[in-house]
Structure formats: C-alpha cells, structure tokens
C-alpha positions as CSV (number, residue, x, y, z in Angstrom):
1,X,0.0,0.0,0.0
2,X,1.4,3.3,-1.1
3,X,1.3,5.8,1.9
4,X,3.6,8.3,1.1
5,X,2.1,11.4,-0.5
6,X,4.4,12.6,-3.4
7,X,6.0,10.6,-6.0
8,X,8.9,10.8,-7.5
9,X,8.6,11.5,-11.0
10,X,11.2,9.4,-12.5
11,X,9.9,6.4,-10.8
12,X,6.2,6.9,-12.1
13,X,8.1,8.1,-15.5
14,X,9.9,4.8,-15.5
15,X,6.0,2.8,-14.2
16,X,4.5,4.3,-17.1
17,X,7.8,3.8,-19.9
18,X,5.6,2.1,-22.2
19,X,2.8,4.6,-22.5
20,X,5.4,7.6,-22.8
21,X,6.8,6.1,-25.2
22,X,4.2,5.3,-27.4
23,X,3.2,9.1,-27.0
24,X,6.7,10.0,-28.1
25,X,7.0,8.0,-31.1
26,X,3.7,9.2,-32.8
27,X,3.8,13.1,-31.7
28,X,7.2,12.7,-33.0
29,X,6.0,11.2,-35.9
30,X,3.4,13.4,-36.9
31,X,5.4,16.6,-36.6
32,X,8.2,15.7,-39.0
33,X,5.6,14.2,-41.3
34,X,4.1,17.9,-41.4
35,X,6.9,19.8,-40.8
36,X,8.3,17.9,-44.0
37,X,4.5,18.9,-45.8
38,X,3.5,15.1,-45.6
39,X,0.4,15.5,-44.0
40,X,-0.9,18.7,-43.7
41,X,-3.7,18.1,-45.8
42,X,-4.8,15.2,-43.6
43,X,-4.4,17.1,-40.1
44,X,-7.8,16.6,-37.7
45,X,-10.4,19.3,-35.8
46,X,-9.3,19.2,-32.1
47,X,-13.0,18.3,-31.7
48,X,-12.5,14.9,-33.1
49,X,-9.8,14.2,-30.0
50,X,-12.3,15.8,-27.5
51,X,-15.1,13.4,-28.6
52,X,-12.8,10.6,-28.2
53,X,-11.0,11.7,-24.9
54,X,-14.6,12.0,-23.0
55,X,-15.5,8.7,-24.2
56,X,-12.3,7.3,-22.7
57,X,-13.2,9.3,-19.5
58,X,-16.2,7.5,-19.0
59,X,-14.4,4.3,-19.7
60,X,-11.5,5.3,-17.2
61,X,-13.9,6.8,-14.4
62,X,-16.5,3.4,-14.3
63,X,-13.1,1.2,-14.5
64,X,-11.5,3.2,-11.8
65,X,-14.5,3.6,-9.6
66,X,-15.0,-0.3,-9.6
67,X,-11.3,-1.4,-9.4
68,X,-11.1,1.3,-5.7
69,X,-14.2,-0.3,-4.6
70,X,-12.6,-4.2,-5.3
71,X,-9.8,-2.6,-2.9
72,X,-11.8,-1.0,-0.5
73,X,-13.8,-4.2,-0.1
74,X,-10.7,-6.2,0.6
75,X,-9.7,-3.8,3.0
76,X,-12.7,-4.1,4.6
77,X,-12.9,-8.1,4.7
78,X,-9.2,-8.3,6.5
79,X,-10.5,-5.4,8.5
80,X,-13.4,-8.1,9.6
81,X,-10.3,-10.7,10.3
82,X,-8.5,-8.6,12.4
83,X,-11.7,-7.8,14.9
84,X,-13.2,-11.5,14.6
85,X,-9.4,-12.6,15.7
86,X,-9.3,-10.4,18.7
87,X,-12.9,-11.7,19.7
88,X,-12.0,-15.2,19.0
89,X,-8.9,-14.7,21.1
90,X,-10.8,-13.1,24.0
91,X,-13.8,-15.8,23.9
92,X,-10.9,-18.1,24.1
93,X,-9.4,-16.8,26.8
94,X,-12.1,-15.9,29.0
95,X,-13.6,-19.5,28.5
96,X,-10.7,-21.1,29.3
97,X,-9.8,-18.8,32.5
98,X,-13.9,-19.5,33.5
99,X,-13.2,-23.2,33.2
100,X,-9.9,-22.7,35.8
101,X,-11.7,-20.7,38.2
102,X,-14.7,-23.1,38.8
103,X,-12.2,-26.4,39.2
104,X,-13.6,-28.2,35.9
105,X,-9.9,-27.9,34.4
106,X,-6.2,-27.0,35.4
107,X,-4.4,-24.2,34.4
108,X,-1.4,-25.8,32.5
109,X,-4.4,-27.7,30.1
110,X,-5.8,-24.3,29.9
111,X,-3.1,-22.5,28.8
112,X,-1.9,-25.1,26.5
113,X,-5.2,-25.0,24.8
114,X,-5.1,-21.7,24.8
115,X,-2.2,-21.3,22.9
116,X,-3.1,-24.3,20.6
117,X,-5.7,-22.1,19.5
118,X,-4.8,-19.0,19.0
119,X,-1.5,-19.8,17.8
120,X,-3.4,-21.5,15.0
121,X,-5.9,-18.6,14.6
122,X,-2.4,-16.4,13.7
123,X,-1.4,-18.8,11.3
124,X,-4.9,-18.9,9.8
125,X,-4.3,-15.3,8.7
126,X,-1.1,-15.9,7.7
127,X,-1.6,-19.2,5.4
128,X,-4.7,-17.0,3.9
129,X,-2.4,-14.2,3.0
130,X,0.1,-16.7,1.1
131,X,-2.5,-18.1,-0.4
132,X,-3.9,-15.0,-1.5
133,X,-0.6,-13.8,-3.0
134,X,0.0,-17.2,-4.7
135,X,3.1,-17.6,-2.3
136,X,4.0,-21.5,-0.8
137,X,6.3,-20.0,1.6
138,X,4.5,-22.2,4.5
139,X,7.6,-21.9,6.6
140,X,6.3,-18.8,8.3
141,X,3.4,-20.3,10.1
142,X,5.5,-23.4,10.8
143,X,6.3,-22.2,14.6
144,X,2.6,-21.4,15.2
145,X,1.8,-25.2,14.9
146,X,2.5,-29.2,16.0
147,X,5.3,-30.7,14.0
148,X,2.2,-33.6,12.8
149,X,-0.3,-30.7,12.5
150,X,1.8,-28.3,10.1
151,X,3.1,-31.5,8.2
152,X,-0.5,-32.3,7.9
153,X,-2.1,-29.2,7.1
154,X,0.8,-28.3,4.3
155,X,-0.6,-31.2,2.3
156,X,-4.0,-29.7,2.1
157,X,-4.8,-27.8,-1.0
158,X,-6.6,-25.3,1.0
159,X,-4.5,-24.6,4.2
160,X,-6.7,-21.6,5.5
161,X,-9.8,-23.9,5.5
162,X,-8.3,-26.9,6.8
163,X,-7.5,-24.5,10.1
164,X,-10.7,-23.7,9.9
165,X,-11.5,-27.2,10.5
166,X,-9.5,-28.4,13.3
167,X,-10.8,-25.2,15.3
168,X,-13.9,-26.6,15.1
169,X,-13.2,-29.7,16.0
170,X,-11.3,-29.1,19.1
171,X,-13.5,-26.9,20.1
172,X,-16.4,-30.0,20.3
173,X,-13.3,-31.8,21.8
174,X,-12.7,-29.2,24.9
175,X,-16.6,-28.9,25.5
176,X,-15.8,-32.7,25.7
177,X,-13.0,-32.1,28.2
178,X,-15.0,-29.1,30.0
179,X,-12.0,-27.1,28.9
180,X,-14.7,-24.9,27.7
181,X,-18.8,-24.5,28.8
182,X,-21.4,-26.8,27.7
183,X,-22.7,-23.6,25.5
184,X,-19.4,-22.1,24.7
185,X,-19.9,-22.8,21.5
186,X,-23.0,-21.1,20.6
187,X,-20.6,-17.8,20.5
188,X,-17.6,-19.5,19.3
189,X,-19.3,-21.4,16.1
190,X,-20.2,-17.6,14.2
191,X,-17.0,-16.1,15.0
192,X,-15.6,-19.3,13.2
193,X,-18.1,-19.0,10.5
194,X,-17.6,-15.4,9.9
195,X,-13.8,-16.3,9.0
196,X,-14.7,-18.8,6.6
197,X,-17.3,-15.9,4.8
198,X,-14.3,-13.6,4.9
199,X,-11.8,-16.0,3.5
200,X,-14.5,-16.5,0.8
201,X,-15.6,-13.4,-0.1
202,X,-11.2,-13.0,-0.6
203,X,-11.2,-15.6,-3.3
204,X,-14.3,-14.3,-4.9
205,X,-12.4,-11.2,-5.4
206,X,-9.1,-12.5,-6.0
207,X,-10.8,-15.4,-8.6
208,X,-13.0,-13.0,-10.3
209,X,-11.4,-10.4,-12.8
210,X,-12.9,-6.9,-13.5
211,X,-15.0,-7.6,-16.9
212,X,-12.4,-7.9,-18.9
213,X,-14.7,-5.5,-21.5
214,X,-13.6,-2.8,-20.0
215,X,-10.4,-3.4,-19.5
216,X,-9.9,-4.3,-23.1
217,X,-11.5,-1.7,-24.6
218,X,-10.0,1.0,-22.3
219,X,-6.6,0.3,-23.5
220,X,-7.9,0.1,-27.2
221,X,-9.7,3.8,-26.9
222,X,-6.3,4.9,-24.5
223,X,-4.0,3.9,-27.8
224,X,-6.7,5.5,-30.4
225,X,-6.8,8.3,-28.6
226,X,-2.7,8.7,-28.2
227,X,-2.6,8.5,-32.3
228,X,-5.1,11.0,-32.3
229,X,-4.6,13.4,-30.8
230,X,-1.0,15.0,-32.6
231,X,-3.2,15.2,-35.6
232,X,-5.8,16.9,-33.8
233,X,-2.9,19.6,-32.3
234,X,-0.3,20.2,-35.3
235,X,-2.5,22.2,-36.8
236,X,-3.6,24.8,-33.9
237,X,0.4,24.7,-32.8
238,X,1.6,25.7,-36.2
239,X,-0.8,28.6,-36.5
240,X,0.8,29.9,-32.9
241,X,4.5,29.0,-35.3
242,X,5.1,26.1,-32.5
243,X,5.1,23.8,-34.1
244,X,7.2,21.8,-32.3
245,X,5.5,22.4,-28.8
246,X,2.7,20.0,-30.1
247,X,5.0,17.2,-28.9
248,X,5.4,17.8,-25.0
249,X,1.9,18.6,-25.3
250,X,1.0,15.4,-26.9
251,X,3.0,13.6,-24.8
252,X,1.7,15.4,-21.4
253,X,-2.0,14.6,-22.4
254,X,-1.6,11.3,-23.3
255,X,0.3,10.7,-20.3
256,X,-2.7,12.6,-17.9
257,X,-5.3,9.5,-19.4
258,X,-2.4,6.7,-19.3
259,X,-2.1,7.3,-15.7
260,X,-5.8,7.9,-14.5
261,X,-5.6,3.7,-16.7
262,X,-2.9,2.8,-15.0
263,X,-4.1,3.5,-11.5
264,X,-7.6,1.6,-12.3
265,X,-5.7,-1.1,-13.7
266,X,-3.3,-1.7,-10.5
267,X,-6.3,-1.4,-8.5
268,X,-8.8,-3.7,-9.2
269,X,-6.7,-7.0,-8.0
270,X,-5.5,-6.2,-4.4
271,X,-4.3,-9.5,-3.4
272,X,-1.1,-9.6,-5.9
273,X,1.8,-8.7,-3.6
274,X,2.5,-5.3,-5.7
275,X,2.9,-1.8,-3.5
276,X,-0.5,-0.8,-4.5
277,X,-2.1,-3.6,-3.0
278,X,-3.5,-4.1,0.8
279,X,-1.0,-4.8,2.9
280,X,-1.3,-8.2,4.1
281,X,2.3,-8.7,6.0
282,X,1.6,-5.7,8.0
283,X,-2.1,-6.8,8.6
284,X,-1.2,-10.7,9.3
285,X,2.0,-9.3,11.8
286,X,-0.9,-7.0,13.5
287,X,-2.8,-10.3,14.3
288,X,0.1,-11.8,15.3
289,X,1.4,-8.9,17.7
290,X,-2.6,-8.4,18.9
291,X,-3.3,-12.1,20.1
292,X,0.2,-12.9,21.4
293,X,0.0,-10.3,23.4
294,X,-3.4,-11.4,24.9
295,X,-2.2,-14.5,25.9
296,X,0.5,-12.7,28.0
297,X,3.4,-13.0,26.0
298,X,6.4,-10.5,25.0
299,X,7.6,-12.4,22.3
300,X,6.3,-10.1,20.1
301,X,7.0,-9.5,16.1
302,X,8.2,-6.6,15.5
303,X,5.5,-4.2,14.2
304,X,5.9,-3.1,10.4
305,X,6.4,0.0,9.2
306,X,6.3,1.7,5.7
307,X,9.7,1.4,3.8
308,X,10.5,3.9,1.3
309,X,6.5,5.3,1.3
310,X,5.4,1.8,1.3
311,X,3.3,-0.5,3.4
312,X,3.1,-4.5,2.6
C-alpha cells in the first residue's frame, strides 16, 4: 500500500515507460511528417480528440470507480479478520480462564489449549495471506503449529480452511474435556463461521477479474486516442508558429489519461503482492502482535512500518 504522498517523477516516469513512449513515437512522428509537408492536408479538428477523450473518461472513471471499490472491499474483509481474531482470542481466553476458576480444568491444560488455539488462529491469517498472493512460503506459520499438524495441514490444497476445521473440531473436543462451557460454543461457532465468509468473499475477489470488457476496450480507446490526438494539435500549434511544442503537449495529455488507466488497472486485484495492494504482511504481523500479546506473552514480532513510502 502506497502511503507516502508525493512521488517521485522518475519512478512513475519509469511505471509508465511504455505509455510515454508510445506518445513519443507518434507526436514525434506526426510533426516531422508535417513539418516535411507530408500531412498537412490530412491534419484533424481538435474536436474529433475531445469526442474521443470524453468517451475514454467514461471508460477510465466506471473502470477506476469499480477497481477502488474491489480494494476498499478487501480492506474491509481483512479489517473483519483482524476484529473477529481479537474476539475469537478473548472468547478463548475468558472460556478457558472460566473453566480454571470453577475447578472443571487446570491451568497448565488451559493455557496449553489456549495457545493451541490462538497460535493456529495467527497462522490462519497468515496461510490466507500466502494463499492470497500465490506464495507457498508455508515456513512462516511453521512455529505457530504441532510438528504432525503443520506437516499435515501443508498437504492440504486449501491450508486456510483446513485450520478452519481443526478449530472446530477441538473446540467439540474441549466442551468434551470441559475445557470450555457446555454452551461455549454457541458464541464460538459464528466467529468461526464469519472467517470462513471472509476468506471466501477474498477468493471471490481475488478469482473473479474486472469484466475484462472494460479493460480491453479502455486500453484500445487509451491507444486510439494517443494516435489521435498529434493530428488533432499540429494544426492549432503551427498557426501559434510552434510547431514543435505539439510534442510535449502530446505527450503530457496522453500521459494525464495513461495514468488515471494505469491506476484503475493496479487497482482492481489487491491481493497480488505489488505496493498498491493491501497490505497483508503488516495486517497478518498485527494479528500476530494483537493475540500474542493477549495471551500474556512478550515475544512479540516486531511491528511493520512503511519502507521507502510503502506499506506491505
């Protein structure tokens, strides 16, 4: 996630090479062709370019609007995992403690089940961010988890789920043991279920592309209007006896649209490990620092904090 608030303008120069380029090539083009008296009888109204560039507003502004609103809702959905993993920790806890204080179970079962739990909750978030991001790198939950368990679970095509699973299970198990109240689960089972509607509603956005329609034919109108538009200019500019000023204009204009399709474009999948995208890492280490520190411990993570303007 980008948090800084100016850019350099090489770096978003260099982001955008391909577009500039373009831009460059037929400005460039276009105003030795008529400087040469190639084309001058074939030169455009600025009118046709202003038709085309508010059709490929509308484009760019429905494309953007949906691609922030694909981000925003991701946001939103790991916002949801970070509160339903503090109240699954606290529930937890306070079930556990409750189960110590009226003599049904000792305090070294307790904690142990305690941190069974919640260390698995923390790697729930984390396996779901790797799977997310199309990352196998399943050593970084390893310490969160039995040797058997994490052997087991890193066979399972869907890791996140399969967490998911055992919670539930030894959840039934510890009502069993009356490491946890015969009704216990009646608030436990929807904070469960409400991770596994968040962890879908993740792979609905991360397996479900923006209409590719609009992406397609955003690009095609961004490149028809980038050839254009020098045609539409050379004519006004050599009037003025500038001819030559056409080109950084050219080039400036295109490069306003190429960037307003560009930002759409980078926005609409938030889950690909890129700095415009949420930042998992620093979410996932929040959990992490938030529930360890609920069970009592000070072997904290350290918290992350944006590199260079950037947050992942």
């Amino acid at each position: 996630m980008i948090v800084r608030k100016v850019f350099n303008p090489l770096a978003v120069a260099r982001y955008m090479k391909t577009e500039l380029l373009v831009a460059f090539v037929v400005s460039s083009a276009v105003y030795f062709l008529y400087h040469n008296r190639h084309i001058q009888n074939v030169s455009l109204p600025f009118s046709i370019a202003a038709i085309m560039g508010s059709a490929l507003a509308i484009f760019l502004a429905f494309r953007n609007n949906n691609a922030y609103s694909r981000w925003w809702e991701a946001r939103t959905i790991w916002g949801g995992i970070i509160n339903n993993s503090r109240i699954f920790a606290r529930q937890i806890i306070a079930n556990a403690d409750s189960a110590v204080q009226t003599g049904k179970a000792s305090a070294t079962d307790a904690q142990r089940f305690k941190e069974e739990m919640i260390f698995r909750q923390i790697a729930f978030a984390h396996a779901l961010r790797l799977q997310l991001r199309t990352q196998s790198n399943n050593d970084e939950y390893r310490a969160l988890l039995a040797a058997d368990e994490f052997v087991n679970i890193s066979q399972k095509q869907n890791p996140a789920n399969y967490m998911l699973l055992i919670q539930g299970k030894r959840i039934k198990e510890a009502m069993k043991a009356e490491l946890l109240g015969a009704f216990d689960n009646i608030s436990l089972e929807p904070t469960l279920a409400g991770f596994n509607n968040f962890q879908g509603s993740c792979e609905r956005i991360k397996n479900t592309p923006l209409l590719r329609q609009y992406h397609y034919f955003t690009r095609l109108f961004l490149l028809a209007f980038m050839l254009v538009l020098p045609f539409s200019l050379i004519t006004d500019f050599s009037k003025m006896g500038v001819t030559w000023l056409m080109i950084p204009v050219s080039i400036l204009i295109s490069f306003v649209f190429a960037v307003m399709g560009k930002v759409g474009e980078v926005n609409e999948d938030p889950f690909e490990n890129r700095i415009t995208d949420v930042p998992l890492t620093s979410i996932c280490t929040n959990i992490e620092r938030d529930l360890k520190e609920m069970l009592g411990s000070d072997m904290l993570p350290p918290k992350l904090t944006p590199q260079n303007g950037f947050l992942y």
